[in-house]
N, C-alpha and C positions, 0 to 999 in steps of 0.2 A: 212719235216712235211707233212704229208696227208692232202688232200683236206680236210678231213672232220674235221682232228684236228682244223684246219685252221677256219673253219667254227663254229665249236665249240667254239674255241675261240676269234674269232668275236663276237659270240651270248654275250658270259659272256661280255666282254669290254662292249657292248651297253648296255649290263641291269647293270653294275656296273657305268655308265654314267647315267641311269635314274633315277636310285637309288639315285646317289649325286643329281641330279637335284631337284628331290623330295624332301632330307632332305634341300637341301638348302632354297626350296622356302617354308616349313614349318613353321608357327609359335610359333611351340616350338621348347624348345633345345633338341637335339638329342646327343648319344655318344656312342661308343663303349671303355668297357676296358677291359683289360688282367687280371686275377685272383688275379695279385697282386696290382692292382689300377692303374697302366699305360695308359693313353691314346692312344687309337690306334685311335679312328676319331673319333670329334666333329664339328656340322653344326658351322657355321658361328653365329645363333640366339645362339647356348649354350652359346660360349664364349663372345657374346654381354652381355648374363642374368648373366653369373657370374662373368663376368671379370677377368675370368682366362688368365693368358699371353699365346701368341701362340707360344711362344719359351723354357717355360719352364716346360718340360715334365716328370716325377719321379714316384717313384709308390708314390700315396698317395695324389698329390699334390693339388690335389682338396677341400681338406683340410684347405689349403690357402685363401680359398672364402668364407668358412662356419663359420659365429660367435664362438666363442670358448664355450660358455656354450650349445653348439646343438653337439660337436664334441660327446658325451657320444651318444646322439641318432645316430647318424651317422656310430659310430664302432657297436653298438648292433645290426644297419639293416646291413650292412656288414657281420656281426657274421653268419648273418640266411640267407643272399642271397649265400655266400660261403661255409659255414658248411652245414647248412640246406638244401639247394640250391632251397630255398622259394621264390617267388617273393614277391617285397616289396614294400612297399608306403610311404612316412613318409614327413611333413613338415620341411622342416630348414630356420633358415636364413643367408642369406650372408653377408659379410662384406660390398659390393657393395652398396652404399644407391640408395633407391628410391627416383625417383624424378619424378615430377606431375605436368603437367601447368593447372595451374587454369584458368589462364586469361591469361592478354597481362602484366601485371605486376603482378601478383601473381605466386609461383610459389611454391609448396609441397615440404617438405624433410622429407623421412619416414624411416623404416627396409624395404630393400627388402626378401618378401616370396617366396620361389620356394616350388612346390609339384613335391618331387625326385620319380620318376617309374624306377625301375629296373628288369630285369627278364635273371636269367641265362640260357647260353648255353652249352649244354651239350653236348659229342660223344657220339658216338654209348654204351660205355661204363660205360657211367653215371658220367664222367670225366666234370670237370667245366672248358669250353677252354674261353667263354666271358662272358660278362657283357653286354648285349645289356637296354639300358633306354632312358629317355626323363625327361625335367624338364619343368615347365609351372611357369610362374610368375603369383603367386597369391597375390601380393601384395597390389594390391586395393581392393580385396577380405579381405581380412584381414585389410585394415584401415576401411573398411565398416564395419567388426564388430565388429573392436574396438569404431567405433563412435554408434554402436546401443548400447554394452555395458555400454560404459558411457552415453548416456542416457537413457538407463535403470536404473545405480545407480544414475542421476539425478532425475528422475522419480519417482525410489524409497523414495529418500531423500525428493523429495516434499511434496511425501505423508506422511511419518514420519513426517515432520515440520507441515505440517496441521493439521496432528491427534492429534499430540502436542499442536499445537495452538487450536485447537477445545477442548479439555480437559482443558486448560488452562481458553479458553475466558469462558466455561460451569463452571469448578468452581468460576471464578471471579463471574460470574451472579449470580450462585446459592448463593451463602456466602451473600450479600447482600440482595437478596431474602429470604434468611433463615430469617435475622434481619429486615426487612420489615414485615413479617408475625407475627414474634415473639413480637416485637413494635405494630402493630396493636390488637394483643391478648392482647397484656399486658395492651392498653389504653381501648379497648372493657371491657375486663373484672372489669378493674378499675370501671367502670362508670356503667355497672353491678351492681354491688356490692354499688358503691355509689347509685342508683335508691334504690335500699332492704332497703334502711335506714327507720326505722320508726318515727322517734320521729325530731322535727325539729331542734334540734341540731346537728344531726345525717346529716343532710340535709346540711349543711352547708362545704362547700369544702373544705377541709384541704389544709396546704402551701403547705405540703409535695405531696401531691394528684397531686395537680397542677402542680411543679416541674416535677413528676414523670414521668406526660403524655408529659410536653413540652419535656423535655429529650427524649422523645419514638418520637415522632414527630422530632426535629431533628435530628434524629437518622436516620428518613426514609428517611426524606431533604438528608442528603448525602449519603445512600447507592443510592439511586435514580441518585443524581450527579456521583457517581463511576461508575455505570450501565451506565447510556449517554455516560461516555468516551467511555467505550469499544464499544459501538454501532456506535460514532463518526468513533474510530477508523478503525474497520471494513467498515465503508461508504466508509470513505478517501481511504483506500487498492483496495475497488472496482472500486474506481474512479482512480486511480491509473493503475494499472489491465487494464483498460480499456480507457486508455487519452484520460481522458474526465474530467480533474481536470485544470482548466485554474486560471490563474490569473487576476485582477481586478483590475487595479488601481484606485487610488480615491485622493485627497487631503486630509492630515491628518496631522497634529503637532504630532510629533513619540513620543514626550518625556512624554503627554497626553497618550500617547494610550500604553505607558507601563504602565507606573502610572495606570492607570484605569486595566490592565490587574494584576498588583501587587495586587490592591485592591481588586480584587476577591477572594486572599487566606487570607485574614487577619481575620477569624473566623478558620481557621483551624491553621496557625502560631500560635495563641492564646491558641488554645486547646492543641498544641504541644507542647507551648513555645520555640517557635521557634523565634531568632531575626532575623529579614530582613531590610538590609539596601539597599537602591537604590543611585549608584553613577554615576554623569554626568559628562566624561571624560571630558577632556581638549580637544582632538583632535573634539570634538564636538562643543564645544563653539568655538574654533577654523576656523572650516568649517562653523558657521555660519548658522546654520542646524535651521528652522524652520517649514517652509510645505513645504511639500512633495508631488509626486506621489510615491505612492507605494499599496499593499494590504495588508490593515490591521486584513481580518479575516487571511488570511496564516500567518502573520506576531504573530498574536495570538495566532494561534492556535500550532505554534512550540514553543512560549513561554510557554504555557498552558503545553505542554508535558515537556519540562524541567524543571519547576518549582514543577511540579508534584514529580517527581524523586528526588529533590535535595529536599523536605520537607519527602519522601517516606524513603528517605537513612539517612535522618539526627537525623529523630524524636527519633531514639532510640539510638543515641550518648551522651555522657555525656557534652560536649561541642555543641551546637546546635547551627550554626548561617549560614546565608545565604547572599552573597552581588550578587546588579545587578549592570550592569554598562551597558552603554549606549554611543559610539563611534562613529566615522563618521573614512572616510580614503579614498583617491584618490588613493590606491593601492590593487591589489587582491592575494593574502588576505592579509588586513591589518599586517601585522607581525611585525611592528613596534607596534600596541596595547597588539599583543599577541606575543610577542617571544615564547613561549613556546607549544602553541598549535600545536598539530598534527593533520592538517587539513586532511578531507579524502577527497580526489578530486572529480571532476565529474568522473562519471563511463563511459562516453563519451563524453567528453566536446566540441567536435568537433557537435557535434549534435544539439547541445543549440543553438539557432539563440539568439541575443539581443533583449531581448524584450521592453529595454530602447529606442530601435529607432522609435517603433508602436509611431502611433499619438496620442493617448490617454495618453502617458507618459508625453506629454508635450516637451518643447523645452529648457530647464533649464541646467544647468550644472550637469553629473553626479556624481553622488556619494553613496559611502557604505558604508552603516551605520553595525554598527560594535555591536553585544552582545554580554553578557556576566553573564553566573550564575554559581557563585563560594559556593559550601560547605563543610561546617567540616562532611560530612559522612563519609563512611570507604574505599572509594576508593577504586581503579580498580588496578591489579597487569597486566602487560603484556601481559598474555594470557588472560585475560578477556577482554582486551583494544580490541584485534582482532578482537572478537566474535559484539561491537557493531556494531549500522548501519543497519543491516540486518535482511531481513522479517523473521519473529517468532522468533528471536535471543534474547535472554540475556546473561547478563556475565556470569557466569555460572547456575547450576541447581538449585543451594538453593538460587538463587534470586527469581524466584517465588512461593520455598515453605517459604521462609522467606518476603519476602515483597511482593508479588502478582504482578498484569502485565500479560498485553497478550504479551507482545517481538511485540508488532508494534509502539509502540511511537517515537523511534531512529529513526528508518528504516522510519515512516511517519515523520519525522523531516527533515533526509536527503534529501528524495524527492521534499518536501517541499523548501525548502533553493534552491536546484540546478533547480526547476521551478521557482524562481525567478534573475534566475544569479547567486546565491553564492554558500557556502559552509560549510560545519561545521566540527568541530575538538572537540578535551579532550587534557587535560591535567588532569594525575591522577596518586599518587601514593598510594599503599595500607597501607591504617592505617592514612591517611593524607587528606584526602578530594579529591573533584574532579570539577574541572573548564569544564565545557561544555561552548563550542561559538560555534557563527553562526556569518555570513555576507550574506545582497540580497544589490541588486539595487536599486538604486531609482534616482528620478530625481528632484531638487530642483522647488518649483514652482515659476515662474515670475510673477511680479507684484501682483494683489489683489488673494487673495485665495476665495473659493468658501463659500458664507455666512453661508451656512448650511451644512456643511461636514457631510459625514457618518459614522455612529457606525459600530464598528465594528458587534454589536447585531442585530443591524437592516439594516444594507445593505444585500442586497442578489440579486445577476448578475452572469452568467457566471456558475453556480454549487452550488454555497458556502451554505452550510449545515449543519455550526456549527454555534450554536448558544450560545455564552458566557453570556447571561442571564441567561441559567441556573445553571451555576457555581458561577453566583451571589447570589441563593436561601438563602432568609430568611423567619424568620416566624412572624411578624409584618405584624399587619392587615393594610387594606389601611388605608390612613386618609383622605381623600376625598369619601364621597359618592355620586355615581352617581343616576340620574334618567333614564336615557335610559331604552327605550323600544328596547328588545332586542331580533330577531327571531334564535333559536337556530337547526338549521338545524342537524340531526346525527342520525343516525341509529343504535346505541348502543348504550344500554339502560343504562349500567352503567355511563359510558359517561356522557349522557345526566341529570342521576341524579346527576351526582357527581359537572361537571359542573353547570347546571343549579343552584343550592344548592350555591355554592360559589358568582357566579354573584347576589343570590337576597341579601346576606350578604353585597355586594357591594354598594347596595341599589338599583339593574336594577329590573326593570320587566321581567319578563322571557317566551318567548313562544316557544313549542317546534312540530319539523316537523320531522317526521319519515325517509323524503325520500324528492327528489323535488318539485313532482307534489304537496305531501301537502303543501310546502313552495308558490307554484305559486298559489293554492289554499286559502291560509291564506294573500296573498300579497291581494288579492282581497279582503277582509274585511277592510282592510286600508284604511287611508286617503290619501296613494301614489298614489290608485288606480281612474285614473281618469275616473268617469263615473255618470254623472248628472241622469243616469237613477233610480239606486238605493237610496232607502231612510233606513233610521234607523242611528245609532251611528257606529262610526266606530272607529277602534283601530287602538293607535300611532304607528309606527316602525321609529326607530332610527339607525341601521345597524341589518345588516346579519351574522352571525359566520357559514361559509359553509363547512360543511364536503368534500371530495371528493368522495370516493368511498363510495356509496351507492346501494338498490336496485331498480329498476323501476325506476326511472331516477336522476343519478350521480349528481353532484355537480357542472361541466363544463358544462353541456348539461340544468343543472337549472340556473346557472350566464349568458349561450349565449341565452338563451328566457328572461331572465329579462332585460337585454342588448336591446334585437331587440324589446321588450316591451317600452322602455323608447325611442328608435328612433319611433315606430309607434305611438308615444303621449299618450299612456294608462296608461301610469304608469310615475308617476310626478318623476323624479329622477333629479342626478344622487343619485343610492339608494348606499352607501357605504356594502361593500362586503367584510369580513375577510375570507379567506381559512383557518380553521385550521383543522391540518392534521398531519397525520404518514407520509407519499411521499414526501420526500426529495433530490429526485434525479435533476439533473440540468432541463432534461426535462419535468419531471415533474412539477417542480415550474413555467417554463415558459410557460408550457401551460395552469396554471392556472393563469398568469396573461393576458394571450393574450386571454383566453375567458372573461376577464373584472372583473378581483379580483381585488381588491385595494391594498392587502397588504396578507401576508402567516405570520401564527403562526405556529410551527411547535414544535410537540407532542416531547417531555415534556414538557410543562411552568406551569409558574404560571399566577393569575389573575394580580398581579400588571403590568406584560408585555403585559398581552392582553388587560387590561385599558389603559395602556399607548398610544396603537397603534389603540384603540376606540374612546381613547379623540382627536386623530390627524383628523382622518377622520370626525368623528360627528361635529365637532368644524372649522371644514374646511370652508371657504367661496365657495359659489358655484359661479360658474362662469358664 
């Protein structure tokens, strides 16, 4: 052989050495194949990415690595890199699984993605002698956007469910609204038309007149109530949304504060005819269950949602009846009360700390107290049972064009129950009725209980924002009339007519402040107002009813100058201070008592609930 062959063939060895050098230390796979699929060289990275064996070599065999539903894509790019003699691109997957370290214990298992490059080689003659390509794993590339797609159609789906629910909670308000308006025309017009009378017979008020308008009035009394739920409901979701929904415990006799909760519907059972029996299991007189820690506005207010529904699904069955029961049980979940219940678990139970062990629970022996609301409505078929539980959800569609509901009572039932330790469950067959339960925590109280426990209507600590007074609403005028001199603070004029108007029927005296500075203006004609300078007559005040948002100065920034008024001796107090108000958020309420409110009424009530919370404070001993 010639020097130069010699040399020549030197050259090629060293560059066919750099070559493999090069593919080796690449990060993709590399390969060369013969026209008819045969492997002539593959880097080491190929057959790591496909796990193709290195001993078993065939035309085609590559075949072997690639999913069987990609093999149709696989032969059509074939088709055009060999016939055509195209170069090609095309995703596949392999049979090979991905796998992903997350962590030190977590660990991915996915489809491995390759993106297949090929590009043929051609002779001088236009003849296809190889197959030169490379493969790149794109397999995190591809779980990436499978996780942006499904949140996208999560994304999507929330917003369907809100628009949903926005339509939803809009017709529930308007329908009510409608009959609010139309009830008010009808008692206007009435009274109208009674005024035109000329003659004094004419003058004199018919039964029927009278009936007509009380019917139209409570007619508004519960559209009004159905309208608060939904607004409850809606709070509870934000508080939710945002945990910032805490629990409260307090001392309470449970079997009291269902009873009193039961008594809430018994003007709409009536109009129903609806029978309700309440039953107190054995397993409860058993446990010896008397006061309690626990929270009785949550504990209400998931009752409020169930009983709602089982008079909602029953009123228009031919058989109408409703039983409660009331259980205790040292097991979670009691399933000896309820064999039959399909409890839904915590969604992370692991997450729950015990809130039976905070010091506020007390130190008593645990226990779960166990409910239970069974009725003859028309009950839930198996695919309906699925859908409850969850945010904007109903069993299916012609539940709220057949009985109304925003689809958040379940779903604020559930969350409710598992922020206080428990859980809830159905049993329900279609055409048969349906038993809804629940179980929370609580903690027996030792020794004396506390002389003055809290209502469920009038505790408020920690958030709590619903107020079961209103779902008491009757239309019975007071029977006590008061004399309080009474400074009505509000900057909405209807408001203040409407109120004002009812408290003088009470028998208050009535005075009214635009904003604060006239309230701290009108405090200085008082006799609170201490100042021997001033002579003339001066007028009683007996409490404050303070708006909060106002203009030119708020309702906190008017109680923290009557506040620091009654520290610099000016003003003879302590002046008693009702907030009443639309702001019902937890921070909200606490910082109208930490500027020196005495108490919050919160918009909607009636006057017999703001009497009630006037006669406490006015009638107060001072100290």
């Amino acid at each position: 052989m010639l020097p130069e062959e010699l040399t020549l063939n030197q050259k090629l060895a060293d560059s066919e050495s750099k070559f493999r050098v090069l593919t080796e230390l690449n990060p993709v796979g590399m390969y060369y194949l013969n026209p008819k699929g045969d492997i002539l060289y593959c880097n080491d990275m190929w057959y790591e990415m496909t796990g193709h064996p290195r001993s078993q070599h065939y035309p085609m065999s590559i075949l072997n690595c690639i999913e069987q539903q990609d093999h149709p894509t696989f032969h059509e790019q074939w088709k055009r890199l060999t016939v055509a003699k195209e170069e090609v691109t095309s995703e596949l997957r392999l049979k090979k699984p991905w796998v992903s370290q997350e962590s030190n214990e977590s660990v991915r298992r996915d489809t491995t993605w390759i993106l297949f490059l090929a590009i043929p080689q051609l002779d001088d003659e236009g003849n296809l002698t190889k197959v030169l390509g490379c493969t790149t794993d794109i397999s995190h590339f591809k779980w990436a956007e499978s996780v942006q797609f499904q949140s996208r159609l999560q994304a999507e789906e929330a917003k369907r469910q809100q628009e949903t629910f926005i339509d939803m909670t809009s017709h529930e308000m308007r329908n009510p609204l409608s009959a609010i308006m139309l009830c008010a025309d009808g008692i206007a017009n009435s009274l109208v038309e009674f005024q035109s009378f000329k003659t004094a017979d004419q003058k004199v008020m018919s039964q029927s007149l009278v009936e007509s308008n009380l019917d139209a009035a409570q007619t508004i009394v519960l559209c009004a109530q159905h309208q608060k739920r939904i607004i409850d409901d809606v709070l509870t979701l934000s508080k939710l949304n945002s945990a910032m929904l805490h629990v409260t415990p307090i001392q309470i006799q449970v079997e009291s504060t269902v009873r009193r909760t039961l008594k809430m519907f018994e003007g709409e059972l009536l109009a129903d005819d609806i029978q309700m029996t309440f039953v107190l299991e054995e397993s409860y007189k058993k446990a010896q269950i008397d006061w309690v820690f626990c929270d009785p506005v949550r504990l209400t207010q998931i009752f409020i949602n169930l009983l709602t529904n089982a008079i909602k699904f029953t009123r228009s069955e031919s058989k109408r009846e409703i039983m409660v029961s009331l259980g205790a049980s040292l097991s979670k979940p009691p399933k000896e009360s309820a064999p039959h219940i399909q409890w839904f678990p915590s969604k992370d139970s692991n997450s729950h700390n015990d809130l039976t062990l905070a010091p506020d629970w007390g130190f008593g022996p645990q226990v779960y107290l166990y409910f239970a609301v069974k009725d003859t409505g028309r009950g839930l078929d198996e695919e309906e049972k699925t859908k409850l539980f969850h945010r904007f959800s109903q069993a299916s569609p012609r539940t709220h064009v057949q009985y109304g509901g925003s689809g958040l009572g379940l779903f604020i039932s559930r969350e409710l129950t598992e922020l206080q330790g428990g859980e809830i469950g159905v049993e329900s067959t279609a055409g048969a009725g349906s038993t809804f339960a629940f179980f929370i925590k609580a903690r027996k109280v030792i020794g004396e209980h506390s002389s003055n426990p809290s209502t469920p209507g009038s505790r408020m600590g920690h958030g709590s924002t619903i107020n079961v007074t209103m779902d008491t609403m009757t239309l019975t005028p007071p029977k006590t009339r008061r004399n309080y001199h009474i400074l009505l603070v509000e900057d909405n004029l209807i408001n203040q007519k409407v109120l004002s108007k009812q408290l003088r029927s009470a028998g208050c005296v009535v005075h009214v402040a635009n904003h604060g500075g006239e309230a701290l203006d009108f405090l200085s004609t008082t006799t609170l107002w201490n100042d021997s300078s001033s002579s003339g007559p001066r007028m009683e005040l007996s409490i404050i009813l303070m708006d909060l948002e106002m203009p030119i100065m708020d309702g906190l920034a008017c109680t923290r100058r009557i506040r620091d008024l009654e520290r610099e001796g000016k003003i003879v107090g302590p002046v008693p201070i009702i907030a009443v108000t639309a702001n019902t958020r937890m921070e909200q309420m606490e910082q109208a008592l930490e500027s020196g409110m005495d108490d919050i009424v919160a918009k909607p009530f009636q006057i017999p609930e703001l009497m009630q919370k006037t006669d406490q404070l006015v009638r107060k001993p001072t100290p």
